[in-house]
Each structure stands twice: as C-alpha cells, then as structure tokens.
C-alpha positions in Angstrom: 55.6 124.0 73.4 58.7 125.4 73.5 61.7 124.4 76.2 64.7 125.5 77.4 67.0 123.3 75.1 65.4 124.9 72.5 66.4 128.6 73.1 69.0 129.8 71.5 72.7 130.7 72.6 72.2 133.0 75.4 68.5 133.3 75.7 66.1 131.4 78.1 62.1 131.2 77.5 60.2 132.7 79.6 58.5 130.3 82.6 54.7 130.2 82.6 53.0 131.8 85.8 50.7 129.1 85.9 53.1 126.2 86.0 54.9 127.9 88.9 51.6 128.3 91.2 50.9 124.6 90.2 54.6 123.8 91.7 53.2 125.7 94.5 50.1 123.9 94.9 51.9 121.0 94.6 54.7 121.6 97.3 51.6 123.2 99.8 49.7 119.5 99.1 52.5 117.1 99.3 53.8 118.8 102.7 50.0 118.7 103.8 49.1 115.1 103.2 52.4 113.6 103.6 55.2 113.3 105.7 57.6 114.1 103.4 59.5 116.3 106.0 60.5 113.4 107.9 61.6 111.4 104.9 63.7 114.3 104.0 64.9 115.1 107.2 65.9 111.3 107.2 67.8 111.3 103.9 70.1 114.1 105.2 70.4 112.0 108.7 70.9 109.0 106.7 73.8 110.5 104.6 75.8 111.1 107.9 75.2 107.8 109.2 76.5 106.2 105.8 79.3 108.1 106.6 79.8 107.1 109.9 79.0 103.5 109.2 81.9 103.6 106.6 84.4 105.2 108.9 83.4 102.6 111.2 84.7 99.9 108.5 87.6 101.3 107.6 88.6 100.9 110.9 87.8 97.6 111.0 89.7 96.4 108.4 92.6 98.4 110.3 92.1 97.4 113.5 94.0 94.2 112.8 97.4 95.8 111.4 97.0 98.3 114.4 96.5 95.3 117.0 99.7 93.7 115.5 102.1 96.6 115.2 101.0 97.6 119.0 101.4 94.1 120.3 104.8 93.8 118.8 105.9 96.5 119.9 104.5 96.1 123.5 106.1 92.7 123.4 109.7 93.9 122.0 109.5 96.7 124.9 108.5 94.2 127.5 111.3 91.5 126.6 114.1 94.3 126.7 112.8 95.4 130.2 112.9 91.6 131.4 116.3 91.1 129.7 117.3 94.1 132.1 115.6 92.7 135.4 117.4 89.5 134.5 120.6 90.9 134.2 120.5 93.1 137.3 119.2 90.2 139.5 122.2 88.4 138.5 124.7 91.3 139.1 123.1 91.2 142.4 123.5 87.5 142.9 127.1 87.4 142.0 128.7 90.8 141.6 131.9 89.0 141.3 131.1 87.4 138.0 130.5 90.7 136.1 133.9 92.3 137.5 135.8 89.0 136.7 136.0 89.2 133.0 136.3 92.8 132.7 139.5 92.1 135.1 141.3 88.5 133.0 140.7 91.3 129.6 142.7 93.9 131.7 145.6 91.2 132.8 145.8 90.7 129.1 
C-alpha cells in the first residue's frame, strides 16, 4: 500500500473511496451509540475552565503583594490625615503657641 510519505515532491496519492465511507460509517456509528458529543462538547468547556482556574491562581499568588501595597498605603494616607487632625486640635487648643515662635524668629 502506498502512503502519503511516500509520494513524491509535490504529488499526493489518491484517497480510496472506500476508506472515506468507512470514516463515514464510523463517525454515523460512534455519534449513534455514544455520547461523544457531550465528551466533546466538555473538552472545549473544559479548556475555558483551565483557563479560568489558572487566572484564578495567578491571582492568588498576587493577592498578597496587592493586600500589602494597599494596606500600606491606606495606612501612610491615614497617619498623615491623623497627624493633620492632631495638629489642628492643638492650634485650636492654644493658638498662642503656634504664633509665638513664628513671633521670638521675627524679634531676631
């Protein structure tokens, strides 16, 4: 029998009719008497769940970094706003006391 890696340079063999209505047969049986459908309807579902299911791991093994940075920089926003309350509460507890050294550096 002669295949396709023998043909020469350019040239393919011609495909027997009968092996092409027996990959017909074949295809019109399998579909009949099993469920392939399903299982290949399942391998394409599959393929975007894999996908999904490795996004979802990625981010995982971000979600860490991404906790820190935010927290950080959360906290550092948070501590300058407090420094700020702090400061205006005391101007407003003793107004005098900001004035007075801006007043002895003018004297000078």
């Amino acid at each position: 029998m002669l295949t396709t890696d023998t043909a020469p340079t350019g040239y393919t063999y011609r495909r027997d009719n009968a092996d092409v209505m027996n990959n017909f047969f074949i295809e019109i049986v399998t579909r009949s008497f099993t469920n392939i459908e399903e299982v290949l309807k399942n391998q394409r579902d599959n393929v975007l769940q894999k996908k999904q299911q490795e996004t979802l791991l990625e981010l995982e093994k971000v979600k860490k970094n991404w906790n820190q940075s935010i927290y950080s920089e959360v906290n550092a926003n948070f501590d300058n706003y407090d420094k700020t309350i702090l400061k205006s509460q005391a101007t407003a507890k003793n107004p005098l006391k900001e004035i007075a050294p801006n007043s002895d550096q003018n004297m000078k």
